[in-house]
C-alpha positions as CSV (number, residue, x, y, z in Angstrom):
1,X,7.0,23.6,-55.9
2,X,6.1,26.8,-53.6
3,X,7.0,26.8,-49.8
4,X,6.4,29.2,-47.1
5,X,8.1,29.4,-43.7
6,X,5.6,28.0,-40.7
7,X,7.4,31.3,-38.7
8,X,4.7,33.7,-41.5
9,X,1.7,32.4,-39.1
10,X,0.8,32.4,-35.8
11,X,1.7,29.3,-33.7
12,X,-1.5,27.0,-31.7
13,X,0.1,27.0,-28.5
14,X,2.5,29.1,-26.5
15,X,5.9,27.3,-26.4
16,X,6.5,25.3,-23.4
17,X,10.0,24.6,-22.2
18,X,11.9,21.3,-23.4
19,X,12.2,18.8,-20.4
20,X,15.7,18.3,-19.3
21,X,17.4,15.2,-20.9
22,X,18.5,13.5,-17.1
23,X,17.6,13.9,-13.4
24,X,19.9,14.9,-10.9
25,X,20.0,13.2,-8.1
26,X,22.1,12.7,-5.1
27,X,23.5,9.0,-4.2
28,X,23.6,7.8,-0.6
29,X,27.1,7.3,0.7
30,X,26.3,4.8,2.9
31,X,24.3,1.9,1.0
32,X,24.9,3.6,-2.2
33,X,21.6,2.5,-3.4
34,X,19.0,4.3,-2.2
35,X,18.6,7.9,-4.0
36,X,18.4,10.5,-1.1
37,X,15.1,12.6,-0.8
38,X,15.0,16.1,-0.5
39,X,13.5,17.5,2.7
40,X,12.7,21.3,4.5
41,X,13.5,21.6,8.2
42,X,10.9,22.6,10.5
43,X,12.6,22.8,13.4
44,X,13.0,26.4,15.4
45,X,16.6,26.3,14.5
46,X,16.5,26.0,10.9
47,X,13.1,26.6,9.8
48,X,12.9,26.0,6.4
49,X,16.4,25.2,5.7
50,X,16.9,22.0,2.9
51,X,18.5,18.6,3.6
52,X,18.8,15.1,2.1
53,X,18.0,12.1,3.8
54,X,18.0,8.3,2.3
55,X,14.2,6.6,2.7
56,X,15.9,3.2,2.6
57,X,17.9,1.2,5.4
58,X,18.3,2.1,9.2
59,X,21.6,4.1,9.0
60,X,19.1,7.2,8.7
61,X,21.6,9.2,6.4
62,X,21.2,13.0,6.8
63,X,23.6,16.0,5.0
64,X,22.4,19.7,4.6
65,X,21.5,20.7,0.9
66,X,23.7,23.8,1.2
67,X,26.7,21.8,2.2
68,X,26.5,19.0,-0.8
69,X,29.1,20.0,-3.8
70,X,27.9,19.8,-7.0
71,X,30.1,17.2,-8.1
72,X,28.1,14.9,-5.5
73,X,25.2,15.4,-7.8
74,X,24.8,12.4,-10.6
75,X,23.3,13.3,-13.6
76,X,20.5,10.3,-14.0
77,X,19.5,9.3,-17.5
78,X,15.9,8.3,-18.7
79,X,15.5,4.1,-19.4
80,X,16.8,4.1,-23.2
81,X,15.0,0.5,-23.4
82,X,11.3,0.5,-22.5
83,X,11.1,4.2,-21.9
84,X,9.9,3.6,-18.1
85,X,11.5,7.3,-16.8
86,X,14.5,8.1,-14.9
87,X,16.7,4.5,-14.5
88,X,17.9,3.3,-10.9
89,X,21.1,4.4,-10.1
90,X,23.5,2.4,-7.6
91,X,27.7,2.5,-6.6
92,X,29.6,-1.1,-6.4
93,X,31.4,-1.1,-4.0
94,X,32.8,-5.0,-4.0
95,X,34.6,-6.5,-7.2
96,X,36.2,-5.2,-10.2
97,X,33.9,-2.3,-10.9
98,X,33.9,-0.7,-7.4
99,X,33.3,2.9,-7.4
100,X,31.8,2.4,-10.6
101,X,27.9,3.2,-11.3
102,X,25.2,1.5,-13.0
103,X,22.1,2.6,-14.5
104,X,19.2,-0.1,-14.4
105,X,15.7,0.1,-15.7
106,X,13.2,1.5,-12.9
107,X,11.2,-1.4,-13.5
108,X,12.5,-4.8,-11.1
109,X,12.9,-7.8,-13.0
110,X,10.1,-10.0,-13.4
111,X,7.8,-7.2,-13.6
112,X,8.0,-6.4,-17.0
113,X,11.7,-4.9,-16.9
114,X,13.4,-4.2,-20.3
115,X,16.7,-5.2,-18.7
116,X,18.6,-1.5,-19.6
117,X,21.6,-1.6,-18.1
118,X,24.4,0.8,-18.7
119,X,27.8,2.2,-16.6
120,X,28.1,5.6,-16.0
121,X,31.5,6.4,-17.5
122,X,31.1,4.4,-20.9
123,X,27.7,6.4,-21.0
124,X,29.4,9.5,-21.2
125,X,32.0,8.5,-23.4
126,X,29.8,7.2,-26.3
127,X,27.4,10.5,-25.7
128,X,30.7,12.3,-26.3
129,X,31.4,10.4,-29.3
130,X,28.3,10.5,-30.9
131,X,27.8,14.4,-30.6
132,X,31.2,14.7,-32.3
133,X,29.9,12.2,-34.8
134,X,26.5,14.2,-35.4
135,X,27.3,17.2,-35.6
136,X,30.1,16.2,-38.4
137,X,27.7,14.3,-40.2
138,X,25.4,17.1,-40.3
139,X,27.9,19.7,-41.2
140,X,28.4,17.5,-44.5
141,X,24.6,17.1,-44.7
142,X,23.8,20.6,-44.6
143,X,26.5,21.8,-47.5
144,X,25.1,19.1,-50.0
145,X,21.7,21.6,-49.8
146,X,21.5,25.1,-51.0
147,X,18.5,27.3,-52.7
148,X,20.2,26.9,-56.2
149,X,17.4,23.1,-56.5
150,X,14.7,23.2,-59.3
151,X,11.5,25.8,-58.7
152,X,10.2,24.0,-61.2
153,X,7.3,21.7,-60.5
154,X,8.3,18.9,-62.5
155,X,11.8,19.3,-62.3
156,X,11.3,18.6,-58.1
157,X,9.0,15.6,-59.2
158,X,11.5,14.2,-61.1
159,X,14.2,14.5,-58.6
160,X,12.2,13.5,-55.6
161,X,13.3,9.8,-55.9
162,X,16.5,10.6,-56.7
163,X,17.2,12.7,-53.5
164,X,16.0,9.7,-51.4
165,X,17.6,7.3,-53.0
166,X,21.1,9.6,-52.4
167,X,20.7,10.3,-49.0
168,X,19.4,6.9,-48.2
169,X,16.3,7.4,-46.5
170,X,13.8,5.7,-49.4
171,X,12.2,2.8,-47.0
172,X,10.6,-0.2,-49.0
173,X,7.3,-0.3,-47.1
174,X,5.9,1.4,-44.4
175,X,4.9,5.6,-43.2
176,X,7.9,7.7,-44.0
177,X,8.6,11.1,-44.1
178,X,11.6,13.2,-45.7
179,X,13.0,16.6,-44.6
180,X,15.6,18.7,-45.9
181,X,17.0,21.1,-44.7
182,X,19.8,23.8,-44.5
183,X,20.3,27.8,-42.7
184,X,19.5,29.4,-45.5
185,X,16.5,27.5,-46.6
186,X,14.6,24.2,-46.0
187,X,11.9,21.8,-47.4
188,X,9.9,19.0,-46.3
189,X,9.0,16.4,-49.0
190,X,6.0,14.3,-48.0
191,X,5.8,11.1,-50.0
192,X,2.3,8.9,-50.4
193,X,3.0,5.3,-52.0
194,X,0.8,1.9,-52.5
195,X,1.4,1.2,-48.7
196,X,0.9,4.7,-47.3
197,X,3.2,8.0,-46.4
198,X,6.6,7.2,-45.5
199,X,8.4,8.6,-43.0
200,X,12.2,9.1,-42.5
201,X,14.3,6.4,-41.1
202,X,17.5,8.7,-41.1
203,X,19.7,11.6,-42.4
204,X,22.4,10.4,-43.8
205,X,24.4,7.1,-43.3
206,X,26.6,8.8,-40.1
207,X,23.9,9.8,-38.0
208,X,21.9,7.3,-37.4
209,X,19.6,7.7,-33.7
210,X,20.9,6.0,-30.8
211,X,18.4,5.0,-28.8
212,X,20.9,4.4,-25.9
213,X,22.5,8.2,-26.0
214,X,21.4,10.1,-23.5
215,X,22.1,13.8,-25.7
216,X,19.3,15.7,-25.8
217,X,18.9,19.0,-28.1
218,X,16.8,22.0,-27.2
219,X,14.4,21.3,-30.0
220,X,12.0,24.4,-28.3
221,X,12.0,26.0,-32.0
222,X,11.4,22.7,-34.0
223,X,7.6,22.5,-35.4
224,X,6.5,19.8,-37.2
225,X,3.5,21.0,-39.2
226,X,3.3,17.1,-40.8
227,X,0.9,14.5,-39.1
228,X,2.2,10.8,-39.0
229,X,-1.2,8.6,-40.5
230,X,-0.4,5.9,-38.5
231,X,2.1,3.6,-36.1
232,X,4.1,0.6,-37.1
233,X,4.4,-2.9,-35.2
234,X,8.6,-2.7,-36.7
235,X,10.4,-3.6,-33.7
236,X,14.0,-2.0,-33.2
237,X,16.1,-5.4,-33.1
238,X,14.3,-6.6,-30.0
239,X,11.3,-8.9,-29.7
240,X,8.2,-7.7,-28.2
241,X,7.8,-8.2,-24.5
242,X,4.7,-7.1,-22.4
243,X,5.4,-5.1,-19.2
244,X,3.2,-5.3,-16.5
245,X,1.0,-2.4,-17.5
246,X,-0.2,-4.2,-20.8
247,X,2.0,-2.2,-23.1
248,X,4.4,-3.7,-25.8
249,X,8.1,-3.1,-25.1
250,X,10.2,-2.9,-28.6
251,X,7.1,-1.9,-30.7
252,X,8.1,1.6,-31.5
253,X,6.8,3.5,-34.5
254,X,9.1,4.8,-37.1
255,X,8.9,8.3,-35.3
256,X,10.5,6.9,-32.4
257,X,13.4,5.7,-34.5
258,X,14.0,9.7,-36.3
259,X,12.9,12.6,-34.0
260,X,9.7,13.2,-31.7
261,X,8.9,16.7,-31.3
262,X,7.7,17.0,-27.4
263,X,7.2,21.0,-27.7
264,X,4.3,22.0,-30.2
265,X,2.4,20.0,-33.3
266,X,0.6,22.1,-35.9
267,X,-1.0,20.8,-38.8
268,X,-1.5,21.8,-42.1
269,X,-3.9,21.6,-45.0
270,X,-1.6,18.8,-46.6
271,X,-2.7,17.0,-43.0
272,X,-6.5,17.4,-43.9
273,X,-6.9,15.1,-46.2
274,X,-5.8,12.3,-43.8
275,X,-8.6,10.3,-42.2
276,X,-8.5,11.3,-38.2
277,X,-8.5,7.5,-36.9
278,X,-4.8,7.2,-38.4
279,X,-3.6,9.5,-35.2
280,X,-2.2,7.5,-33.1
281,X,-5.3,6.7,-29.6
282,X,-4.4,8.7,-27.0
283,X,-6.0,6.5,-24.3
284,X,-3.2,4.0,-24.4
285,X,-1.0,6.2,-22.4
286,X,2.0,3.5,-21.6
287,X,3.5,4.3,-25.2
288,X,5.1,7.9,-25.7
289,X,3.6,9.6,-28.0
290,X,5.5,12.8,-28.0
291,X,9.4,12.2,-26.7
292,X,12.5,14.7,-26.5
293,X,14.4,14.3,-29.6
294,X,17.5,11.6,-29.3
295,X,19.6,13.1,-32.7
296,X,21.8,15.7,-32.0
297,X,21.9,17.0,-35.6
298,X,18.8,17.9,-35.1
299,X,19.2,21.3,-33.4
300,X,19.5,23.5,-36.2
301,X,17.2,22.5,-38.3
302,X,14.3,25.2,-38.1
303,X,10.5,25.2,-39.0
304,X,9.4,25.2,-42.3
305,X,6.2,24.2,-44.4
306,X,6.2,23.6,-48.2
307,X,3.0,22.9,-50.6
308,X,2.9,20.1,-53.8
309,X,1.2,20.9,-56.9
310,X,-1.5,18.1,-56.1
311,X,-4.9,17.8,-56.1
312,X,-5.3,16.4,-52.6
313,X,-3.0,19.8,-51.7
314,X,-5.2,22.7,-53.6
315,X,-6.1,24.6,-50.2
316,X,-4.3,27.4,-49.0
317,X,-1.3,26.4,-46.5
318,X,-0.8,26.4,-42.7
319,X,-4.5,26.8,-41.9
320,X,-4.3,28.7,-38.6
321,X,-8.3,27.8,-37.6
322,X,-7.8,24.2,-38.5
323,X,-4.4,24.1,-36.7
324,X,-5.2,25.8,-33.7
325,X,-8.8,23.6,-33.6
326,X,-6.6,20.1,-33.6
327,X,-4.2,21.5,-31.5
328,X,-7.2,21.8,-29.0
329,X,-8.3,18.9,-30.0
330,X,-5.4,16.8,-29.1
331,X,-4.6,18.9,-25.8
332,X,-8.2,18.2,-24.5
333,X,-7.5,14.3,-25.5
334,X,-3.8,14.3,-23.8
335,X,-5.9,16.1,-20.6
336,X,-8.9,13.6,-20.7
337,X,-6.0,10.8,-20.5
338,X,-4.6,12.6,-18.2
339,X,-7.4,12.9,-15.8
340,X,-7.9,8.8,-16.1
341,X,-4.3,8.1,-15.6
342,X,-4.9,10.4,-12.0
343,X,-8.0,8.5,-11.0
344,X,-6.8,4.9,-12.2
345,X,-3.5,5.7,-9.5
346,X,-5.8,7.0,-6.8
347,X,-8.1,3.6,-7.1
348,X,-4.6,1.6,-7.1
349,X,-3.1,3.5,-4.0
350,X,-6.7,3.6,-2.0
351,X,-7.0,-0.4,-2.9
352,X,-3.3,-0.9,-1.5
353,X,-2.1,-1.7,2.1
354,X,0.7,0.7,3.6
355,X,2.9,-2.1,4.0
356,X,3.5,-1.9,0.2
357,X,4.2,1.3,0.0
358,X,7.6,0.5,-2.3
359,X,4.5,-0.9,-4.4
360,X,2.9,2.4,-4.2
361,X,6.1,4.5,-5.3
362,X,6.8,2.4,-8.4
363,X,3.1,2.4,-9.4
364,X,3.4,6.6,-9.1
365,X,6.0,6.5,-11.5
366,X,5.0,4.6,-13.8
367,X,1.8,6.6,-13.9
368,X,3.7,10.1,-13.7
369,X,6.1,9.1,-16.7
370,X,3.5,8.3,-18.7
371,X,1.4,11.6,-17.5
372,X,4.5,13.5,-18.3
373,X,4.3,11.8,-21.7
374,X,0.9,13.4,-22.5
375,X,2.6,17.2,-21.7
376,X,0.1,17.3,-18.6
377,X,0.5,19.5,-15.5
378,X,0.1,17.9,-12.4
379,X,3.2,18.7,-10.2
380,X,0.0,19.1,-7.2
381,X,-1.2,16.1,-8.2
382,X,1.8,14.4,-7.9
383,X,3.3,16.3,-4.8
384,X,-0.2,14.9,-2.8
385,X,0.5,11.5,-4.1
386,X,3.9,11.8,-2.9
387,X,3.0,13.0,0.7
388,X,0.5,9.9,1.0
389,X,3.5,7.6,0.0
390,X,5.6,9.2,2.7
391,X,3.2,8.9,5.5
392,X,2.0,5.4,4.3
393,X,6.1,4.5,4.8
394,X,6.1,6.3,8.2
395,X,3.3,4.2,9.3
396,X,4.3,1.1,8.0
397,X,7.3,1.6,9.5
398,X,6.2,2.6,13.3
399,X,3.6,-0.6,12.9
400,X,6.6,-2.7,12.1
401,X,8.5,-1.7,15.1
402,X,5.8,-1.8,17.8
403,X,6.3,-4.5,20.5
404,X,3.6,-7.6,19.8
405,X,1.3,-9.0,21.9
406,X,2.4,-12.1,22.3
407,X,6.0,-10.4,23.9
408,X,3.8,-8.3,26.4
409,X,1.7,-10.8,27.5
410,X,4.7,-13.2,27.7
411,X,6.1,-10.6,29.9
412,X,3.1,-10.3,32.1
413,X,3.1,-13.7,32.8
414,X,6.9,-13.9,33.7
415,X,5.8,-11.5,36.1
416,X,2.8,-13.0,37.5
417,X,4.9,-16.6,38.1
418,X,7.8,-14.4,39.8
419,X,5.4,-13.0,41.8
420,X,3.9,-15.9,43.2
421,X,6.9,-17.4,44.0
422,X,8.1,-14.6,46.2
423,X,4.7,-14.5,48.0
424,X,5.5,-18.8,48.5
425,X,9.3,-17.8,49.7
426,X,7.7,-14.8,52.1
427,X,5.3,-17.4,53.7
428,X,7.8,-20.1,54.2
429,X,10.2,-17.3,55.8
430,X,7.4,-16.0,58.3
431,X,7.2,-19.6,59.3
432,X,10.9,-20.4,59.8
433,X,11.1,-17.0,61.9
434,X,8.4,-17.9,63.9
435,X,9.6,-20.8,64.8
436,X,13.1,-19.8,65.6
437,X,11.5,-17.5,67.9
438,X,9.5,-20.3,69.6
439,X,12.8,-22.4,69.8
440,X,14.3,-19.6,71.5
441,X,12.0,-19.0,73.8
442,X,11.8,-22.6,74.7
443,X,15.8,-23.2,74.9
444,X,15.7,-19.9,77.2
445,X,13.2,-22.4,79.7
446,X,15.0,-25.1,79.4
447,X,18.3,-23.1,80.8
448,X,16.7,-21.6,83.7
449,X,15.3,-25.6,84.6
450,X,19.0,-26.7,84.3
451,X,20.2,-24.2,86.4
452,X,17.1,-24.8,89.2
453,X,17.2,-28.1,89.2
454,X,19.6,-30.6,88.7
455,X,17.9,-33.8,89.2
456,X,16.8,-33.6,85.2
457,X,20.4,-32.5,84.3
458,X,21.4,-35.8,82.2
459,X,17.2,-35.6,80.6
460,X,17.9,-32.3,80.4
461,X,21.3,-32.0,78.9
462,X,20.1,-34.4,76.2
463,X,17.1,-32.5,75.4
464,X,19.7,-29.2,74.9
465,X,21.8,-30.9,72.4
466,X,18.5,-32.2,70.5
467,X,17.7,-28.5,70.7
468,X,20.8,-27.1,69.3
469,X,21.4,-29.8,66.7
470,X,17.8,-28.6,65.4
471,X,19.0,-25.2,66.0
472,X,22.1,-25.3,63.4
473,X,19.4,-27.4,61.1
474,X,17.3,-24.4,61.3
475,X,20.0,-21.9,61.0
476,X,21.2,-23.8,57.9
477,X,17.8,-23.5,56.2
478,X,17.3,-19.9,57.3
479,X,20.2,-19.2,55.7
480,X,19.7,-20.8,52.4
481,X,15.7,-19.6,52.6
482,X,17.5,-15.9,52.8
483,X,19.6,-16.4,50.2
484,X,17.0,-17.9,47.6
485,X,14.9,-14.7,49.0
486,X,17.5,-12.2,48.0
487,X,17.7,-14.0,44.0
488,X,13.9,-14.2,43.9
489,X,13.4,-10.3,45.1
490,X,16.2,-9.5,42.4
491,X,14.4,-11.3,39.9
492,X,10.9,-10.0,40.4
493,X,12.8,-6.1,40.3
494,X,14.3,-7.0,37.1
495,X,11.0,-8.1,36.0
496,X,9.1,-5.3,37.3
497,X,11.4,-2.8,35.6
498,X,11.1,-4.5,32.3
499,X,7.7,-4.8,32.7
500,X,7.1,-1.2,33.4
501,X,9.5,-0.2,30.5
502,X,7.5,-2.0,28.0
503,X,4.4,-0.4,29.0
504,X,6.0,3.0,28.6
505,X,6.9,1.9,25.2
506,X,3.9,0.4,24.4
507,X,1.9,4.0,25.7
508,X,4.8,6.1,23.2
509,X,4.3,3.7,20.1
510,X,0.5,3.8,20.4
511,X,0.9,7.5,20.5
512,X,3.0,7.5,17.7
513,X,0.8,5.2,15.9
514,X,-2.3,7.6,16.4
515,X,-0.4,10.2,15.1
516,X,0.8,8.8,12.1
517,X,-2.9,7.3,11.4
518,X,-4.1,11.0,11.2
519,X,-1.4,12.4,9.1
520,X,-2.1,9.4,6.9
521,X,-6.4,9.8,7.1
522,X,-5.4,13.5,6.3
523,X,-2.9,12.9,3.4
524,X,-5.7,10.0,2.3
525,X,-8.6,13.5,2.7
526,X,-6.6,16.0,1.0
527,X,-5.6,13.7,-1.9
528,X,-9.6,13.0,-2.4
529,X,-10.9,16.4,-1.8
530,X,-8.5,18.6,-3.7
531,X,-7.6,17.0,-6.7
């Protein structure tokens, strides 16, 4: 058995830097809920300076970015259950677990959720735990190996199935593959059986993959020059559930279970001689294909590439033309899925209302974890989206807050009813004054006749009191028309005043609303024309 380290030839691609394990992110102290967003100030007094603000509630939350500690930050795993992306984070604050935080599956319940649900502090302690454990384990794996194993061909034949059934990594049925490895050197052995190549379902007995740790290795030097023919249907101790993009939860591939290599794939000339419709389709994007490796014993292991004396294996090794042509192969694939991942999102946003824009957000995450997925740039892409979500929310919002037109016209009419009942209580007041006036005039007469003559003084006399008893009537109903003029006059100023303060916040929120209706027809442009 001959091998040759994959470091002798060139590599397909440049290296691209592993993606970071978690998400920081910075919790809202007031609702504890809501992840804040990061902002830049425009303002003339701090023009371009950084702050956080939370997009949920009305307590409109706002801290500098300079003045949050870093212990504020909270280090956000990625959904160990359905593989959705970065979980929900929230702080109880009622009950036994206040001050405690929970990490929930992005996805809602009843929308396909995989139910993940895990605290904060026991995640760190069994990440803890199980790094101690791995690298132990691996420790003890790596000093069973050294270069002093059997060059000779059928010496390694004949000890194949004995290594596997040692280690414990010989599967019944199913793709498996079997790597070996130490520092000084390594070896991959590639088995094919009745039911097809098997792959690896672990190291050893103590380091079995968690797929709830959140430990991630920098696995930037790792290449795996072996092509998996084809995915299983083996769930991982969980039925199969369908989320609400038409994807399987639980159905994970025996790759999922060992290591997935996010960084580089190269493939050999023992590859060549397996048919191309075993890769796994690239245009069912929901499903990771290529994930950041769970095992943390998996760091040292370096890359390595080994021939069998077989006939299916007689061409030379490591192939650089045919690597570098599937290598191209499968990035143009990963872009064309890509591309229809970007244009399946824009038809979903342009469809939707800006009501839903919470709708909107969780449908651009979905589609950018599973971009993401396919090792596809599109932080533009995603920033435009982004931008139209925020003025969509801005414009739901000021719609949601802008007086009706049942309250204004409800107004108007208030208005209109006071009015006319002040132009009734004017009229009957011009009346009773006039005819005060007229009683005046006439009680004045009827003095100077008393005083000129005094044969009429009894008819007279009589006809005075008659005229002052009316008098006090009149007086009386002056008095009470004056007051009910003073309420009325009071009532129609309160109702002019509210009536002239809704109109200057109906002229501000319509103003308001026509800017935020350009912003969002801009946002809406910019997304269409530049993507």
């Amino acid at each position: 058995m001959k091998g040759l380290w994959s470091q002798h030839f060139p590599a397909a691609d440049p290296d691209s830097p592993p993606s970071a394990p978690y998400k920081q992110c910075f919790l809202c102290p007031l609702c504890n809920a809501a992840t804040c967003r990061l902002l830049i100030s425009s303002t003339p007094e701090n023009p371009g300076r950084r702050f956080y603000t939370c997009p949920a509630g009305d307590h409109k939350f706002f801290k500098w970015a300079d003045e949050v500690k870093p212990d504020e930050f909270i280090n956000v795993p990625c959904c160990g259950g359905c593989k959705a992306g970065v979980c929900r984070v929230r702080r109880e604050i009622r009950g036994p677990n206040a001050g405690r935080i929970l990490f929930m599956c992005r996805v809602k319940e009843g929308e396909g959720s995989c139910g993940y649900r895990v605290w904060q502090d026991e995640l760190e302690t069994l990440a803890n735990g199980q790094v101690d454990e791995r690298r132990t384990s691996f420790q003890s794996t790596a000093t069973n190996y050294d270069d002093s194993r059997p060059v000779n061909t059928d010496l390694a034949e004949g000890s194949r199935e004995n290594d596997l059934e040692s280690t414990g990594i010989l599967s019944d049925s199913g793709p498996a593959t079997t790597t070996n490895c130490n520092n000084t050197g390594a070896a991959t052995t590639t088995d094919y059986n009745e039911s097809g190549p098997a792959t690896m379902e672990n190291f050893n007995d103590n380091s079995v993959v968690d797929n709830v740790s959140p430990v991630i290795e920098n696995l930037r030097d790792l290449e795996c020059l072996g092509v998996t023919s084809e995915t299983t249907t083996k769930s991982s101790g969980r039925p199969p559930k369908r989320s609400r993009y038409g994807d399987l939860k639980g159905v994970t591939s025996p790759l999922d279970s060992t290591f997935e290599v996010q960084d580089e794939i190269g493939v050999n000339s023992v590859a060549s001689t397996i048919p191309m419709t075993n890769l796994p389709r690239i245009a069912s994007c929901s499903k990771t294909l290529f994930t950041p490796c769970r095992s943390a014993q998996l760091s040292g292991i370096k890359p390595f590439c080994v021939d069998f004396d077989s006939p299916s294996c007689s061409d030379p090794l490591c192939d650089t033309r045919f690597q570098n042509a599937m290598s191209k192969s499968i990035s143009e694939a990963f872009g064309q899925a890509a591309v229809h991942l970007q244009n399946e999102l824009l038809t979903i946003l342009e469809t939707m209302d800006v009501k839903d824009h919470e709708a909107m957000s969780q449908a651009a995450e979905a589609t950018f974890a599973a971009i993401d997925r396919l090792l596809f740039d599109n932080e533009d892409f995603k920033a435009r989206v982004y931008e139209l979500i925020h003025c969509a929310t801005l414009l739901a919002n000021i719609e949601e807050h802008m007086p009706r037109n049942d309250s204004y016209q409800k107004l108007v009419n208030h208005c209109s009813s006071e009015r006319m009942r002040l132009d009734e209580i004017n009229s009957f007041h011009a009346k009773a004054v006039d005819s005060m006036v007229d009683n005046k005039k006439r009680l004045k007469v009827l003095q100077e006749e008393i005083s000129s003559t005094m044969d009429w003084l009894f008819q007279i006399e009589a006809e005075l009191s008659s005229c002052e008893d009316e008098m006090l009537k009149m007086e009386r109903e002056l008095d009470e028309i004056s007051k009910n003029k003073e309420v009325l006059e009071g009532r129609f100023l309160m109702a002019a005043k509210a009536l002239e303060e809704s109109q200057k916040l109906r002229e501000l929120k319509e103003a308001e609303w026509i800017a935020a209706k350009a912003a969002y027809d801009r946002a809406r442009a910019l997304l269409r024309g530049q993507r």
